[in-house]
PDB file of N, CA, C and O in Angstrom:
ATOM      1  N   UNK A   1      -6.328-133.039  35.493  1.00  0.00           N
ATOM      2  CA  UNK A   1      -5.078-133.149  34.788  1.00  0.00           C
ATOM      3  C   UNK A   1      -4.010-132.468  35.637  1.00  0.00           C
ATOM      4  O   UNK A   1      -4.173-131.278  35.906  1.00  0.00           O
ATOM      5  N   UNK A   2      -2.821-133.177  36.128  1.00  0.00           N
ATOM      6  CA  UNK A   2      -1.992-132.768  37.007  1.00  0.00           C
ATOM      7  C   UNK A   2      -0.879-132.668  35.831  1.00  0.00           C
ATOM      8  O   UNK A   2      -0.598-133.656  35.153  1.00  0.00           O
ATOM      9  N   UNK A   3      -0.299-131.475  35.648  1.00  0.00           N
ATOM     10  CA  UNK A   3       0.589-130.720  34.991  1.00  0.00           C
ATOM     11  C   UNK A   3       1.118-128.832  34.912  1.00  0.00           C
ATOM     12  O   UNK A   3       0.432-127.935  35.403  1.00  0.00           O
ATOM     13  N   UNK A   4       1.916-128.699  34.478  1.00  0.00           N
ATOM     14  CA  UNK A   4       2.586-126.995  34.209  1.00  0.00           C
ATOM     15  C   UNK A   4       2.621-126.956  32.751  1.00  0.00           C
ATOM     16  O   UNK A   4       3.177-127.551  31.828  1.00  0.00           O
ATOM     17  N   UNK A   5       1.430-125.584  33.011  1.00  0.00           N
ATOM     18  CA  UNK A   5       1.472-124.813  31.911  1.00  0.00           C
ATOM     19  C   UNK A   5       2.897-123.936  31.834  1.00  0.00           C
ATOM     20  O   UNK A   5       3.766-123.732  32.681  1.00  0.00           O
ATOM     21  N   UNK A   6       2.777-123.582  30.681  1.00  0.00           N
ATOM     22  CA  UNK A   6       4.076-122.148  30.347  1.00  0.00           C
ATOM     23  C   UNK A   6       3.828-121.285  31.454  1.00  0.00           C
ATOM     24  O   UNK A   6       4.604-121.334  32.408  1.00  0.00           O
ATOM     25  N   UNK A   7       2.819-120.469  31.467  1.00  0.00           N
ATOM     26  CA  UNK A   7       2.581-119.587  32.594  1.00  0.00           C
ATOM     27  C   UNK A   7       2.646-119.195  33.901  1.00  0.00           C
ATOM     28  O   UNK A   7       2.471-118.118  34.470  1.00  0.00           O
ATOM     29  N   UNK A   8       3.058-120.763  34.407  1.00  0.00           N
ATOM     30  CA  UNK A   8       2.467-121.371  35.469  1.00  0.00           C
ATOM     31  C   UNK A   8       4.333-121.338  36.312  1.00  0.00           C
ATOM     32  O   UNK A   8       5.393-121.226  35.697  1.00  0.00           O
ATOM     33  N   UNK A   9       4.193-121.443  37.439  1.00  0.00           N
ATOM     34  CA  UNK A   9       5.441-121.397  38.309  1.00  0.00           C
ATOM     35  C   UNK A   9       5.661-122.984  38.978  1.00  0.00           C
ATOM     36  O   UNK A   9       6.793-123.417  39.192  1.00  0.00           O
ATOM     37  N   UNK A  10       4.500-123.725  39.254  1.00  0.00           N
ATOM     38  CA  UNK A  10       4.846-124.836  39.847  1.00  0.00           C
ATOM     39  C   UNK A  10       3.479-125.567  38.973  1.00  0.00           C
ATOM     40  O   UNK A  10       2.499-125.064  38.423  1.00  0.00           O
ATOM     41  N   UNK A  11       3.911-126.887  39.134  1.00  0.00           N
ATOM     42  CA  UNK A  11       2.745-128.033  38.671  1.00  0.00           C
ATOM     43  C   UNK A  11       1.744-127.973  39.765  1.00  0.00           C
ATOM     44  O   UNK A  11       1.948-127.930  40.979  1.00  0.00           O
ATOM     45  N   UNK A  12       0.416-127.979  38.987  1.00  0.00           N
ATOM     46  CA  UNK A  12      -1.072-127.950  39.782  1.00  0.00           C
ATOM     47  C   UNK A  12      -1.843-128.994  38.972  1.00  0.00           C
ATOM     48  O   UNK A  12      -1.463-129.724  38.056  1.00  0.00           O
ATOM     49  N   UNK A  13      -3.265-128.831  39.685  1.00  0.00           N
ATOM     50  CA  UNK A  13      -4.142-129.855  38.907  1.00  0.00           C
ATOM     51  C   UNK A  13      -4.857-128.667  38.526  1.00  0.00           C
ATOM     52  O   UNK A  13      -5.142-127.650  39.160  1.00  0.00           O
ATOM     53  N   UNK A  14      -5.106-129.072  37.212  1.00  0.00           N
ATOM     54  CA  UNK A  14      -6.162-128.268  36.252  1.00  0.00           C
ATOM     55  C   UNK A  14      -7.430-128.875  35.623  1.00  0.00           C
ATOM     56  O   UNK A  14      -7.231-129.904  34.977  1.00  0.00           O
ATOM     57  N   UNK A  15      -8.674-128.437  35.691  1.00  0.00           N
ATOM     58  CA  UNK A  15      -9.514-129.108  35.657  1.00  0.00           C
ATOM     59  C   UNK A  15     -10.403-128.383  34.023  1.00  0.00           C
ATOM     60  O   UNK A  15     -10.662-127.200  33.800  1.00  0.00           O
ATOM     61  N   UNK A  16     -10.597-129.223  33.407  1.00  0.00           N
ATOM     62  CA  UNK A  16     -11.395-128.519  32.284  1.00  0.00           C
ATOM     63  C   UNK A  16     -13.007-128.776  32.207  1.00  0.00           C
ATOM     64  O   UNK A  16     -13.659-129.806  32.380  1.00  0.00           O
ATOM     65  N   UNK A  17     -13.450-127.265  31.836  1.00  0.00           N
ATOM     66  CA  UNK A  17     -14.507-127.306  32.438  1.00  0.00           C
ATOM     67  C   UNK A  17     -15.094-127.133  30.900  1.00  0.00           C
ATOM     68  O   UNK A  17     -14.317-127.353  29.971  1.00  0.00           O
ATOM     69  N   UNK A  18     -16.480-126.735  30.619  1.00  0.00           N
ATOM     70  CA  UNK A  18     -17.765-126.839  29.627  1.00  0.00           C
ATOM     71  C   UNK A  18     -17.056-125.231  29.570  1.00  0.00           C
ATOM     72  O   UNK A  18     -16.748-124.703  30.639  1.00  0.00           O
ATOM     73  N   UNK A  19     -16.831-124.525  28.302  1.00  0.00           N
ATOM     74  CA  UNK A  19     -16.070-123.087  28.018  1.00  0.00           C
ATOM     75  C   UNK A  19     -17.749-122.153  28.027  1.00  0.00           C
ATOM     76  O   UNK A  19     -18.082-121.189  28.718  1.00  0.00           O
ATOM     77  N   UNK A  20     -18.379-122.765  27.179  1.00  0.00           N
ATOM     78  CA  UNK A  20     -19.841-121.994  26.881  1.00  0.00           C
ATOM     79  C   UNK A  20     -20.688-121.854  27.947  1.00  0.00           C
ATOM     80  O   UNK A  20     -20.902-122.807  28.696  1.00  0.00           O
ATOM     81  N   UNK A  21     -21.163-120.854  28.098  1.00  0.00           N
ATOM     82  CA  UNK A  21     -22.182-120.799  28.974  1.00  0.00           C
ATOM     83  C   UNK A  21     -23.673-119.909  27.872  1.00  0.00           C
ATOM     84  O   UNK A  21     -23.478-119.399  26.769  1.00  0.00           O
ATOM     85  N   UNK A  22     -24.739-119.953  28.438  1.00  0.00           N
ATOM     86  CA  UNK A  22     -25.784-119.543  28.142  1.00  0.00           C
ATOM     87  C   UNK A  22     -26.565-118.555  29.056  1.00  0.00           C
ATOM     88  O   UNK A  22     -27.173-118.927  30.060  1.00  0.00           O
ATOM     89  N   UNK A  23     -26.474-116.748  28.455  1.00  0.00           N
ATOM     90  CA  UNK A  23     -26.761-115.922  29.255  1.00  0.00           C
ATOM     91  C   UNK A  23     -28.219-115.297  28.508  1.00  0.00           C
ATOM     92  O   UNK A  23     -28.023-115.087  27.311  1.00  0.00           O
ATOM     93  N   UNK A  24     -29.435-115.006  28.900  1.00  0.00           N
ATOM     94  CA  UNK A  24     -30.709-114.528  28.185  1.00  0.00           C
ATOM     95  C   UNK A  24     -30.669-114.691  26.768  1.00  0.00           C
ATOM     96  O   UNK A  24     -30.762-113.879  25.846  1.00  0.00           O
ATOM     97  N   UNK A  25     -30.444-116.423  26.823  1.00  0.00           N
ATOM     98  CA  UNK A  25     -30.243-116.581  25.163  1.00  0.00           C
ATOM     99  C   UNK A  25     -29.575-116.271  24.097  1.00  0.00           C
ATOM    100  O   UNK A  25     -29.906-116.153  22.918  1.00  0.00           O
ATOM    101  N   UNK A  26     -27.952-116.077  25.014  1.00  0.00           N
ATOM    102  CA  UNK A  26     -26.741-115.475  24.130  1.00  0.00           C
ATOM    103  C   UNK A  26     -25.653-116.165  24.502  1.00  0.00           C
ATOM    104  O   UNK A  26     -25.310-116.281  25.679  1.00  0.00           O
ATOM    105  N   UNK A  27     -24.923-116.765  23.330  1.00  0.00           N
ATOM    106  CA  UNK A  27     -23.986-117.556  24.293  1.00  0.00           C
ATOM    107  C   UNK A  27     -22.710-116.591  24.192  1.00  0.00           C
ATOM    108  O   UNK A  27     -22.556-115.639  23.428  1.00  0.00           O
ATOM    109  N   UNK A  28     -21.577-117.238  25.458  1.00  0.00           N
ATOM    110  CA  UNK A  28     -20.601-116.346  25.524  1.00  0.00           C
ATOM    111  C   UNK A  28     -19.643-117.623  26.401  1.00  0.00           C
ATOM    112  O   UNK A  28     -20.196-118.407  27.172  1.00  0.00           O
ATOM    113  N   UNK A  29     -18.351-117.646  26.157  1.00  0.00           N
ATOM    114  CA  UNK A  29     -17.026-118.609  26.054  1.00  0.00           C
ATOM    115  C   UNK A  29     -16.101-117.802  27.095  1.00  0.00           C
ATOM    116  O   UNK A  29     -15.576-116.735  26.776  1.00  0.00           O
ATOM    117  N   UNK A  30     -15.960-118.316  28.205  1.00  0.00           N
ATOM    118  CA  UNK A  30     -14.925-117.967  29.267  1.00  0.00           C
ATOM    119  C   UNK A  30     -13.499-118.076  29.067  1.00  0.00           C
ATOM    120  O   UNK A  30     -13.153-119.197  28.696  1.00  0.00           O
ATOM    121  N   UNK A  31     -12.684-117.331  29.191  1.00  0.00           N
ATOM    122  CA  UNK A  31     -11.010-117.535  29.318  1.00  0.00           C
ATOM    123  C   UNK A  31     -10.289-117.770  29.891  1.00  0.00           C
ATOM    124  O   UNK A  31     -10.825-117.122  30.790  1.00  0.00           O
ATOM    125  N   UNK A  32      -9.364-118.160  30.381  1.00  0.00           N
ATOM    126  CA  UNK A  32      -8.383-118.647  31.519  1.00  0.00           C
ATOM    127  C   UNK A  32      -8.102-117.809  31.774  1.00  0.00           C
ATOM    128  O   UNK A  32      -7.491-117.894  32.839  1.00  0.00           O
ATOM    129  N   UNK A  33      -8.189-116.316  31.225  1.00  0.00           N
ATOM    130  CA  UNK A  33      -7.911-114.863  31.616  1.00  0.00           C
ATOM    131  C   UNK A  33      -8.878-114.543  32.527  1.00  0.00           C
ATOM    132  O   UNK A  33      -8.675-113.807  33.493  1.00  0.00           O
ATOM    133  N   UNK A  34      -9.678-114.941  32.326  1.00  0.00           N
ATOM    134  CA  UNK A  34     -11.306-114.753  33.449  1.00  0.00           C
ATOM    135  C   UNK A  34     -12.305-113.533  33.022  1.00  0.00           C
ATOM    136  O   UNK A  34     -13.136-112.865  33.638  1.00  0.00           O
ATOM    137  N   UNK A  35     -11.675-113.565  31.237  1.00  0.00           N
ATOM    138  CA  UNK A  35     -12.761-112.906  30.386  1.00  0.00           C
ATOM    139  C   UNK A  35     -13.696-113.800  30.345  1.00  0.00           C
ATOM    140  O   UNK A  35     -13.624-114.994  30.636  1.00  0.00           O
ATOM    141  N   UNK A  36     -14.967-112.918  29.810  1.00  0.00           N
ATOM    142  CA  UNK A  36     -16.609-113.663  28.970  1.00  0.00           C
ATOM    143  C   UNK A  36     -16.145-113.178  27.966  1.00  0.00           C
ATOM    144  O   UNK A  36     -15.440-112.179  28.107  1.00  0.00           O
ATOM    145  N   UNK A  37     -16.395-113.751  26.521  1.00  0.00           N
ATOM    146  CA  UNK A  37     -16.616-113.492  25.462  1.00  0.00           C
ATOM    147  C   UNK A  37     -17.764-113.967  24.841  1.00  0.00           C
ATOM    148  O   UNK A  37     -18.555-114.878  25.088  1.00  0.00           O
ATOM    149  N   UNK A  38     -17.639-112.961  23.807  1.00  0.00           N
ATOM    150  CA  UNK A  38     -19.441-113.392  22.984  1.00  0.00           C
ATOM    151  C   UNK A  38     -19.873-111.499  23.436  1.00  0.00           C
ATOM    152  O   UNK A  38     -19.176-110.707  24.071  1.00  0.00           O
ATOM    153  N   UNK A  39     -21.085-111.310  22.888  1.00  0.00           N
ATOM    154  CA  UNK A  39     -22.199-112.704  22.610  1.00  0.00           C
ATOM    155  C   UNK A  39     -22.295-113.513  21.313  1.00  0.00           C
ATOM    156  O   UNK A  39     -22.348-112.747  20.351  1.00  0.00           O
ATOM    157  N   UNK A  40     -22.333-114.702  20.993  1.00  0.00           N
ATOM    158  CA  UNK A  40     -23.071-115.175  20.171  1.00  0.00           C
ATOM    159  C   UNK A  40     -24.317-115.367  19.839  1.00  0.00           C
ATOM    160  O   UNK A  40     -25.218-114.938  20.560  1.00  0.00           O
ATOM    161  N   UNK A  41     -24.522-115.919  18.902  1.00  0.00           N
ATOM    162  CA  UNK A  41     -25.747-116.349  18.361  1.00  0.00           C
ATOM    163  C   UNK A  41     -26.430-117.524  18.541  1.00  0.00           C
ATOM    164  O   UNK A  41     -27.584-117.712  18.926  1.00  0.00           O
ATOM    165  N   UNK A  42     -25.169-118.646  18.062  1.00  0.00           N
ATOM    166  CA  UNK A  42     -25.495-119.898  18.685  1.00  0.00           C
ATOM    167  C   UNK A  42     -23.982-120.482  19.156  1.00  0.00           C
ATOM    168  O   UNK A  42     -22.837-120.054  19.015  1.00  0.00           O
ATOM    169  N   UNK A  43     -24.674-121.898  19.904  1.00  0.00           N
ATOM    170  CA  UNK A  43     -23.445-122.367  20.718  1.00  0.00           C
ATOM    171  C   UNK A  43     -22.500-122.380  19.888  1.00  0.00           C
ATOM    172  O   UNK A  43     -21.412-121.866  20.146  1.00  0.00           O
ATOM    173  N   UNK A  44     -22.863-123.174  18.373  1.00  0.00           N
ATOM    174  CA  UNK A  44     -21.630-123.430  17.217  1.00  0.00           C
ATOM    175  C   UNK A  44     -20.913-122.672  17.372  1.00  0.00           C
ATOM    176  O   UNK A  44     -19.823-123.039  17.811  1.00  0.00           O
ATOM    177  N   UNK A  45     -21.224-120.595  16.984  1.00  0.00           N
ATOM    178  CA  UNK A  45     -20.285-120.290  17.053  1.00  0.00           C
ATOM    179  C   UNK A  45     -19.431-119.516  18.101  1.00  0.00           C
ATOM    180  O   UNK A  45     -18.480-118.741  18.001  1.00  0.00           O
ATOM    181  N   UNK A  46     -20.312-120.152  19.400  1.00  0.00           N
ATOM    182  CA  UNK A  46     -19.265-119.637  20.640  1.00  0.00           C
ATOM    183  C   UNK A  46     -17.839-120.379  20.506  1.00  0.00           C
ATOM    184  O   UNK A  46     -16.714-119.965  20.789  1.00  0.00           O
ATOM    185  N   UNK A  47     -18.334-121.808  19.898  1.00  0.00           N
ATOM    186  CA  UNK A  47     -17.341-122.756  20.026  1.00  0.00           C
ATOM    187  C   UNK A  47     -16.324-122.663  19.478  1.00  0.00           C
ATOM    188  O   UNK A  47     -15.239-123.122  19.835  1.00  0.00           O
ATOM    189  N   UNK A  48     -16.706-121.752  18.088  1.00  0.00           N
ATOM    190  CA  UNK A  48     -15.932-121.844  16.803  1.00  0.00           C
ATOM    191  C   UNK A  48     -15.045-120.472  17.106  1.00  0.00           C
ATOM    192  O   UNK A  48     -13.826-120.363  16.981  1.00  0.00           O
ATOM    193  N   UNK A  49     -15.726-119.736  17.419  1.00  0.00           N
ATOM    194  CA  UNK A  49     -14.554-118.489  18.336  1.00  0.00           C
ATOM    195  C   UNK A  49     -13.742-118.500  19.388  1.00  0.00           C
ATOM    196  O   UNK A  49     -12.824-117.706  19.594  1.00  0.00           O
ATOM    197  N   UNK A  50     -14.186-119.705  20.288  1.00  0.00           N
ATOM    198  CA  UNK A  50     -13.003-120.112  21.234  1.00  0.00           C
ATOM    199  C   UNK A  50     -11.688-120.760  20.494  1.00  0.00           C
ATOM    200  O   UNK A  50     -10.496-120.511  20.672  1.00  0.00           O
ATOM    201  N   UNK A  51     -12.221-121.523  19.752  1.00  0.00           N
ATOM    202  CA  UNK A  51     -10.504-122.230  19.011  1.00  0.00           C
ATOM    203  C   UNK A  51      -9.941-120.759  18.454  1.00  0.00           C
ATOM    204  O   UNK A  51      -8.806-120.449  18.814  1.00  0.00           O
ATOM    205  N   UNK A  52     -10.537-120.016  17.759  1.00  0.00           N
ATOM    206  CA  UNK A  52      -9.831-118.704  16.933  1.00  0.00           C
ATOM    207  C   UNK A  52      -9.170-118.201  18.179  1.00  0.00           C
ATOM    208  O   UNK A  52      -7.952-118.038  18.250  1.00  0.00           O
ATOM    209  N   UNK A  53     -10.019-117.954  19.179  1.00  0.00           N
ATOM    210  CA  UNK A  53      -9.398-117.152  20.388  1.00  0.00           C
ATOM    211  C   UNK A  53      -8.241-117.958  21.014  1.00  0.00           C
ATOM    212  O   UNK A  53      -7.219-117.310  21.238  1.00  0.00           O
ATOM    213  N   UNK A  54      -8.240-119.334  21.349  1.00  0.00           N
ATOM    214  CA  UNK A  54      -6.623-119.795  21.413  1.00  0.00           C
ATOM    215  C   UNK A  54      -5.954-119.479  20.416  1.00  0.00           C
ATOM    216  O   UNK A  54      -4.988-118.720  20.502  1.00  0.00           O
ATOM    217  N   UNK A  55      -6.348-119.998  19.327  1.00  0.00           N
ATOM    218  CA  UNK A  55      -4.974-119.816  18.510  1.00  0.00           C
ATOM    219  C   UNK A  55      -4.508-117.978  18.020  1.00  0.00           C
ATOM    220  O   UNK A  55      -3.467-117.785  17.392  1.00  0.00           O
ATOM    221  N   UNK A  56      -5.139-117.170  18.290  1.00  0.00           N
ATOM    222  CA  UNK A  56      -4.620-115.859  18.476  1.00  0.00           C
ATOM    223  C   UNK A  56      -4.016-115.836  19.735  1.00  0.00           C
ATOM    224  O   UNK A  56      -2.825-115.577  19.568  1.00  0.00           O
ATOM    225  N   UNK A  57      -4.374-116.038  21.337  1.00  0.00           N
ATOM    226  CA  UNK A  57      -3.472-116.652  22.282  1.00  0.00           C
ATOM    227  C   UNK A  57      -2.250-116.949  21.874  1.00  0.00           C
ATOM    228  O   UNK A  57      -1.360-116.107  21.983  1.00  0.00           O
ATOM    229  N   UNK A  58      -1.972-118.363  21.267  1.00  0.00           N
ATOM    230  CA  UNK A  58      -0.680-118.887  21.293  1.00  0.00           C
ATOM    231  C   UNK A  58      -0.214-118.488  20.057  1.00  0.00           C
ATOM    232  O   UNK A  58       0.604-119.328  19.684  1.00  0.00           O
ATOM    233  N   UNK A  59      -0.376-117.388  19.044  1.00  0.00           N
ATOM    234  CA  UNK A  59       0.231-116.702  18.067  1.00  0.00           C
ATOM    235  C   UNK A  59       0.932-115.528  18.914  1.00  0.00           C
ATOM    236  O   UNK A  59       2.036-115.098  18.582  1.00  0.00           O
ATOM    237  N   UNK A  60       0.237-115.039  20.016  1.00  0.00           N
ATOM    238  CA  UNK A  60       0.368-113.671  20.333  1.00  0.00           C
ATOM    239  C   UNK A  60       1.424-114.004  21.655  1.00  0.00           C
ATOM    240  O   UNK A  60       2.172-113.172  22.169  1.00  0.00           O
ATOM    241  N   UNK A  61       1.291-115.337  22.033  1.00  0.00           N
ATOM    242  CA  UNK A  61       2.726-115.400  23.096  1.00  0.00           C
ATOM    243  C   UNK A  61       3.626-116.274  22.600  1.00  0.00           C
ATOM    244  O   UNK A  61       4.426-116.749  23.407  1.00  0.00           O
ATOM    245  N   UNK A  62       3.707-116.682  21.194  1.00  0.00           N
ATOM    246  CA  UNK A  62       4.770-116.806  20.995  1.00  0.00           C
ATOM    247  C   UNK A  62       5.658-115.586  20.315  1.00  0.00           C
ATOM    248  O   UNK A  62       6.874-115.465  20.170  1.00  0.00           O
ATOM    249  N   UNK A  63       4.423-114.637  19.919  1.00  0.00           N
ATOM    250  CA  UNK A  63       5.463-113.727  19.445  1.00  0.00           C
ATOM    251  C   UNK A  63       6.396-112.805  20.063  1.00  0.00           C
ATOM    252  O   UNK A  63       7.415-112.283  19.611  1.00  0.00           O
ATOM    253  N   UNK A  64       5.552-112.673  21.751  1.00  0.00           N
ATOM    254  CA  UNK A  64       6.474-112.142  22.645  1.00  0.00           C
ATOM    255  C   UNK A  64       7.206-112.916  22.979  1.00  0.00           C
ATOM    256  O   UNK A  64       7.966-112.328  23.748  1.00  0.00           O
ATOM    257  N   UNK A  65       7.713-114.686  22.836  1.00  0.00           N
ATOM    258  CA  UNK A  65       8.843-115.463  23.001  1.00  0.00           C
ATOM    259  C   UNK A  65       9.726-115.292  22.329  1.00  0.00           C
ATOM    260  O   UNK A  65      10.871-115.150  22.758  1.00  0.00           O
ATOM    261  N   UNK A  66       9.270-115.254  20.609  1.00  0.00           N
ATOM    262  CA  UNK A  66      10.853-114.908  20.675  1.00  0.00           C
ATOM    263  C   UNK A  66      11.112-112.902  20.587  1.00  0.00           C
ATOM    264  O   UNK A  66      11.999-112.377  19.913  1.00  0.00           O
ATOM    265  N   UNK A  67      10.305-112.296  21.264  1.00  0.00           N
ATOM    266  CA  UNK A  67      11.205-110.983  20.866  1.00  0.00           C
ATOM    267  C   UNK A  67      12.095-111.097  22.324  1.00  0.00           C
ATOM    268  O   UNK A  67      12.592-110.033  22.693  1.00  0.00           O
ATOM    269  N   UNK A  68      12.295-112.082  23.030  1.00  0.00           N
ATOM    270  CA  UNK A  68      12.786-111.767  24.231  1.00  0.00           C
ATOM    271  C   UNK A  68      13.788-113.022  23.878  1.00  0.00           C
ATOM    272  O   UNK A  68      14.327-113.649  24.790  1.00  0.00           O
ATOM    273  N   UNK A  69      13.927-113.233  22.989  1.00  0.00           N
ATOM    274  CA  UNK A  69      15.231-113.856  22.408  1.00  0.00           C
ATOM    275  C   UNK A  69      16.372-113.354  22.325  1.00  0.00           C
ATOM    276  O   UNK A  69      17.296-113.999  21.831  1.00  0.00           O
TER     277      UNK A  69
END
């Protein structure tokens, strides 16, 4: 996908990858921050904590958008 994020200074290609990985039978969900998160239990809810974890993301930078209003 060739596009600019918010973050981003110039347009790149961005590639989306599989978020979950599987570590000694624990799963755990990577970030564009180049955190691991988890552990989980099962994949479901690595999965189901990655959407929570964007949308706390884009709650938490929009709220620094507008204080710089």
């Amino acid at each position: 996908m060739f596009g600019k994020r918010a973050q981003d200074n110039t347009e790149a290609t961005h590639f989306r990858t599989g978020r979950v990985t599987t570590i000694n039978g624990q799963f755990f969900f990577s970030t564009r921050e180049n955190t691991l998160e988890g552990p989980f239990v099962s994949r479901t809810d690595a999965e189901r904590e990655t959407q929570v974890y964007v949308k706390r993301m884009q709650r938490s930078n929009a709220i620094k958008a507008s204080q710089t209003l």
